[in-house]
N, CA, C and O atoms as a Tinker XYZ file with bonds, in Angstrom:
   220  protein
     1  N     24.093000  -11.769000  -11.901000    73     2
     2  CA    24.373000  -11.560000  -10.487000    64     1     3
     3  C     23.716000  -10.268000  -10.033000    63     2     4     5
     4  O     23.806000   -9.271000  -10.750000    81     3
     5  N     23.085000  -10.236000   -8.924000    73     3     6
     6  CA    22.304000   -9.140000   -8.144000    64     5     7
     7  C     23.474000   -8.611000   -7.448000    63     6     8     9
     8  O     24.208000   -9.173000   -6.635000    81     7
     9  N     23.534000   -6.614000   -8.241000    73     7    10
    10  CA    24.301000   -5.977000   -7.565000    64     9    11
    11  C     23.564000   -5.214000   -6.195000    63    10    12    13
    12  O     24.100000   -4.775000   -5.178000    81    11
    13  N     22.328000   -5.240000   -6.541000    73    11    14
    14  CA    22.295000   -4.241000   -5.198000    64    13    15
    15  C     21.629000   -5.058000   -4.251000    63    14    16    17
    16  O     21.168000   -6.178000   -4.472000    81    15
    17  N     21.599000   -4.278000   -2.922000    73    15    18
    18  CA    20.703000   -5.062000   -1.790000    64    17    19
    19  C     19.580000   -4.849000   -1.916000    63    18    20    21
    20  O     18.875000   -5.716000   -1.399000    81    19
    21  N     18.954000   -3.889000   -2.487000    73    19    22
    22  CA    17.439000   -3.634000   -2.823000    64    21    23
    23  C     17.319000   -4.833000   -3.422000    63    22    24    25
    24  O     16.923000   -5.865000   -2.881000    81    23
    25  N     17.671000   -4.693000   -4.569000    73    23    26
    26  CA    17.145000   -5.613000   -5.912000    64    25    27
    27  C     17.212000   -6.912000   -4.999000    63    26    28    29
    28  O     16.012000   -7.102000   -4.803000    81    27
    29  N     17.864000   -7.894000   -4.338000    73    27    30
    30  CA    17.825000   -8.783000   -3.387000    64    29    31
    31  C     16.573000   -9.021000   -2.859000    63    30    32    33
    32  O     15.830000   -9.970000   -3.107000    81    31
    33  N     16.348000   -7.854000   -1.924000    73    31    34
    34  CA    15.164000   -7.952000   -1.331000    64    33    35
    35  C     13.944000   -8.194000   -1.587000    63    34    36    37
    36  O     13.158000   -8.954000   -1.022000    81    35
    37  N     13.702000   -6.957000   -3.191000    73    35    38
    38  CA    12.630000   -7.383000   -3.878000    64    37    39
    39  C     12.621000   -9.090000   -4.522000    63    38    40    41
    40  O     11.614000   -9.796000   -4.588000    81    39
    41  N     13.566000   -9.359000   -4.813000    73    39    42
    42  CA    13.571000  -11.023000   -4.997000    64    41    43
    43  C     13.021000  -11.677000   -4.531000    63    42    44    45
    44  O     12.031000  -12.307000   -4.902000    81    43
    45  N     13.744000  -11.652000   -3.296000    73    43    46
    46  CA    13.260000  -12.835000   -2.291000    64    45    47
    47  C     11.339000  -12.443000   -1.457000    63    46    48    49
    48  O     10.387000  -13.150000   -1.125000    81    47
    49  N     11.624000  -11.023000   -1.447000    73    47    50
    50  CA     9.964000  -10.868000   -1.371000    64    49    51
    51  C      9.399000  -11.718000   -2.852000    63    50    52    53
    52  O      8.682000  -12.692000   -2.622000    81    51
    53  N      9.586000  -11.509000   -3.821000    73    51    54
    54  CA     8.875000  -12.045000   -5.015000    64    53    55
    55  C      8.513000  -13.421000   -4.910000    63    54    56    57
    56  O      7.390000  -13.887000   -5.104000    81    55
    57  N      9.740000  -14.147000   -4.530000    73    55    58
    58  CA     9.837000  -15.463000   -4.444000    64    57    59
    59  C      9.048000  -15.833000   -3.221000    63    58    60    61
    60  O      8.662000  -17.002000   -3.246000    81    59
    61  N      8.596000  -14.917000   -1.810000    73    59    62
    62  CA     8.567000  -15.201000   -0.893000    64    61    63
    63  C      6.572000  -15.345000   -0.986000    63    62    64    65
    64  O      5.744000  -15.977000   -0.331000    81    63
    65  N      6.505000  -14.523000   -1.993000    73    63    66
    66  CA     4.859000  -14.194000   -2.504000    64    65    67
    67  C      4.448000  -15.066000   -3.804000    63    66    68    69
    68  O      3.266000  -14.946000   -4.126000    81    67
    69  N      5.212000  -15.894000   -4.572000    73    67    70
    70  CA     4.875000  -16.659000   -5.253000    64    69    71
    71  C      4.728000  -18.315000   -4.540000    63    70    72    73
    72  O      4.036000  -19.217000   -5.011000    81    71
    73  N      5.633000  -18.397000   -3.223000    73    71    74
    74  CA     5.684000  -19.253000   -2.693000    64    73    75
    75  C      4.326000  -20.014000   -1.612000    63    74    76    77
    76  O      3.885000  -21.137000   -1.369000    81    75
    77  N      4.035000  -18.399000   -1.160000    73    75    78
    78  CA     3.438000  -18.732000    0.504000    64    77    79
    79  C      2.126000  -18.066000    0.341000    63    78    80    81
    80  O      2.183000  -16.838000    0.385000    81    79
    81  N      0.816000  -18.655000    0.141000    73    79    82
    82  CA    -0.143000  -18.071000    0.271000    64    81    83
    83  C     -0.294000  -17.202000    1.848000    63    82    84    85
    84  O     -1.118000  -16.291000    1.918000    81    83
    85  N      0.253000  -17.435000    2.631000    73    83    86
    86  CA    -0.136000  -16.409000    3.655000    64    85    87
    87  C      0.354000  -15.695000    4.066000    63    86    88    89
    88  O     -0.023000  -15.120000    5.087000    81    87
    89  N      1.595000  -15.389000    3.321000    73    87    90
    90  CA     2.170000  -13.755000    2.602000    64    89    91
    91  C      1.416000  -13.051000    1.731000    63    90    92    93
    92  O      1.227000  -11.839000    1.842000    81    91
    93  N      0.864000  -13.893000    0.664000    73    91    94
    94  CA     0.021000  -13.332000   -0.312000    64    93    95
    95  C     -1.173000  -12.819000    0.790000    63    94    96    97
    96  O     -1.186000  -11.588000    0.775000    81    95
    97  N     -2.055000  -13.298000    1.623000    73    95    98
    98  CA    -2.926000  -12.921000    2.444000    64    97    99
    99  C     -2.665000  -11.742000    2.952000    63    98   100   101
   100  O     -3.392000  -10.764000    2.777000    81    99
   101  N     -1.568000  -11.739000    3.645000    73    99   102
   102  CA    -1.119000  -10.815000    4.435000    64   101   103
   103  C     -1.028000   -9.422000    3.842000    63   102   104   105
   104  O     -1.588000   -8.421000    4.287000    81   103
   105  N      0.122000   -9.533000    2.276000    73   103   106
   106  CA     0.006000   -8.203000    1.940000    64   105   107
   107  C     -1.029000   -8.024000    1.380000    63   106   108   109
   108  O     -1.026000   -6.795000    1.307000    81   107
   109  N     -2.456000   -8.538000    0.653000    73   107   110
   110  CA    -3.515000   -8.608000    0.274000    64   109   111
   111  C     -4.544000   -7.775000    1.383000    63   110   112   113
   112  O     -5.362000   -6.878000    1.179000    81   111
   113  N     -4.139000   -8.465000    2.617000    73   111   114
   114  CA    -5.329000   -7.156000    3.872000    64   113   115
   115  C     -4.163000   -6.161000    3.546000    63   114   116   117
   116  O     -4.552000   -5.800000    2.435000    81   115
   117  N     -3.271000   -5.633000    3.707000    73   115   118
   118  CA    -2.532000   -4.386000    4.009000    64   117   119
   119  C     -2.682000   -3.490000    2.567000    63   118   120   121
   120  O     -2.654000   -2.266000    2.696000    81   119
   121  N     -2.823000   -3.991000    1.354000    73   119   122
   122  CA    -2.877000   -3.686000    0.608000    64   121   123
   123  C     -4.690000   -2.847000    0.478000    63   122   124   125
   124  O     -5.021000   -2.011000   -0.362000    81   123
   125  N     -5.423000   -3.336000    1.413000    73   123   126
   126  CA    -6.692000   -2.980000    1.203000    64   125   127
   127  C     -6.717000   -2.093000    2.627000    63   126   128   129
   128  O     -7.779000   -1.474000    2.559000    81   127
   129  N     -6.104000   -1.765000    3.786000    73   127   130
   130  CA    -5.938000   -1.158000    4.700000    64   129   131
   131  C     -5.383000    0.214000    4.019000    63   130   132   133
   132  O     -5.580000    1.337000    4.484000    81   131
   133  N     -4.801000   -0.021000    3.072000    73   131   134
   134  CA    -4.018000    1.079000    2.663000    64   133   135
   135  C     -4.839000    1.896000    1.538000    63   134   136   137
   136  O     -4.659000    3.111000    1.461000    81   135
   137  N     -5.350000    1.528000    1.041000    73   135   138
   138  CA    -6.503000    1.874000   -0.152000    64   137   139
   139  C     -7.504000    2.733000    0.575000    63   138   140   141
   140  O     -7.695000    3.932000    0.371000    81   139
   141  N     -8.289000    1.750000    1.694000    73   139   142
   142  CA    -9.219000    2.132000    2.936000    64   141   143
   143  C     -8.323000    3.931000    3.532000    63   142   144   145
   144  O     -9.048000    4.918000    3.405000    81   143
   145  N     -7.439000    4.079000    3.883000    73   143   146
   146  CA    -6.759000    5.028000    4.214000    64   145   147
   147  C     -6.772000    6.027000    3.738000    63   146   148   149
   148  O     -6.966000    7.145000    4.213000    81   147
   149  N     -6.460000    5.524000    2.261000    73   147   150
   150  CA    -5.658000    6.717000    1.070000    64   149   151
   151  C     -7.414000    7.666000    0.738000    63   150   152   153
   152  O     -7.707000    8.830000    0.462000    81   151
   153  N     -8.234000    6.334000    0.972000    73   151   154
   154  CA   -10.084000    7.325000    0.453000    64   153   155
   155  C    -10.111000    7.993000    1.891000    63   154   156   157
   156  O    -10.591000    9.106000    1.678000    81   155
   157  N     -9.919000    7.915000    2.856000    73   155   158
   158  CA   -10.333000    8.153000    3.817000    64   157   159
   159  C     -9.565000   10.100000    3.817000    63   158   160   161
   160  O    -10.187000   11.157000    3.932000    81   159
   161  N     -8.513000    9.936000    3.692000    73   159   162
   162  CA    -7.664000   11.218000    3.296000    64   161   163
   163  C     -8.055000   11.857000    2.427000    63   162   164   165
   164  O     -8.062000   13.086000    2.346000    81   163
   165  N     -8.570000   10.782000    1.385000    73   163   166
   166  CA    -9.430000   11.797000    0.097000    64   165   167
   167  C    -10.537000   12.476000    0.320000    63   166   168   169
   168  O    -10.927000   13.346000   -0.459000    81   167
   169  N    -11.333000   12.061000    1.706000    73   167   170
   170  CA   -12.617000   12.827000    1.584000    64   169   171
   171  C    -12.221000   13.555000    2.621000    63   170   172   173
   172  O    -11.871000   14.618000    2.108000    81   171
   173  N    -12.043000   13.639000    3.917000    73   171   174
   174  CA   -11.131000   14.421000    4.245000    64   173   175
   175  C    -10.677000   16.089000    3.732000    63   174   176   177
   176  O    -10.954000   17.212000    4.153000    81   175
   177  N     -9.892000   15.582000    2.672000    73   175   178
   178  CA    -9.381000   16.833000    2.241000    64   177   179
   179  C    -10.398000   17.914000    1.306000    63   178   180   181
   180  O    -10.308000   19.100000    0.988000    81   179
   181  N    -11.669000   16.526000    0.993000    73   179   182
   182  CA   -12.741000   16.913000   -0.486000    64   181   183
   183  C    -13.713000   17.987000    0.709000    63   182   184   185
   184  O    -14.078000   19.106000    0.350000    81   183
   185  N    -14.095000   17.335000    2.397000    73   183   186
   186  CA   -14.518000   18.300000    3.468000    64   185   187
   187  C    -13.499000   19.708000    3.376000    63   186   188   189
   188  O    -13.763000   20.801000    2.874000    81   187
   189  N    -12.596000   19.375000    3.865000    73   187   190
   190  CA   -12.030000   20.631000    4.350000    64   189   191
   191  C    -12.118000   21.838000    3.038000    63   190   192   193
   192  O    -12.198000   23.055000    3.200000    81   191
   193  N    -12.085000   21.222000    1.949000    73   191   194
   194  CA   -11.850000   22.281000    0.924000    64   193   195
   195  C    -13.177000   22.553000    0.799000    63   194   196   197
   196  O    -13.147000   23.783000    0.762000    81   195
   197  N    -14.402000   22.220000    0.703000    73   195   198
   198  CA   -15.768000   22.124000    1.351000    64   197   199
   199  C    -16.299000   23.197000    1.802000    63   198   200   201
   200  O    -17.136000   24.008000    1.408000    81   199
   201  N    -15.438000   22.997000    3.007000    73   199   202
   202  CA   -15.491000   23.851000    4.731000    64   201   203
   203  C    -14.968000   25.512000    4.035000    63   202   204   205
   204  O    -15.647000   26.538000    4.074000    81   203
   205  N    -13.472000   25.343000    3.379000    73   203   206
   206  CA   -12.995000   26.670000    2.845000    64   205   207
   207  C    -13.708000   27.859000    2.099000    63   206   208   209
   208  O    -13.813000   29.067000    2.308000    81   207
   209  N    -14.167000   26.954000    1.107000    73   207   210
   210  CA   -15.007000   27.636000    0.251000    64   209   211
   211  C    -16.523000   28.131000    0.359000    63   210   212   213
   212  O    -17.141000   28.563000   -0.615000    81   211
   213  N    -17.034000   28.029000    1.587000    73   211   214
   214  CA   -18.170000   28.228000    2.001000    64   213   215
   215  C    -17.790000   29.440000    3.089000    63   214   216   217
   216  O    -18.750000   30.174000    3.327000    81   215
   217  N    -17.062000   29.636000    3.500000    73   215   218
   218  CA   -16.735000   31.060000    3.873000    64   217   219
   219  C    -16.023000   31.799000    3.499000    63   218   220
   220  O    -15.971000   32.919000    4.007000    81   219
């Protein structure tokens, strides 16, 4: 028996992504929106420290 409401949730997401290819789609772009982001912050920060050290 599932005590918590988390653990629930992740379930039925599990079940909800083994079920439905266009959930799988869905978090599949967001999953690559988010990647796209996380480099985008990385260079970003690889400039600014860049920018620092040159003066």
């Amino acid at each position: 028996m599932i005590k918590s409401p988390i653990a629930a949730a992740l379930g039925a997401a599990v079940i909800l992504l083994a079920i439905s290819p266009q959930a799988r789609k869905t978090v599949r772009n967001w999953a690559v929106k988010a990647a796209e982001m996380a480099l985008d912050v990385t260079e970003q920060a690889k400039e600014a420290a860049a920018g620092l050290s040159k003066n």
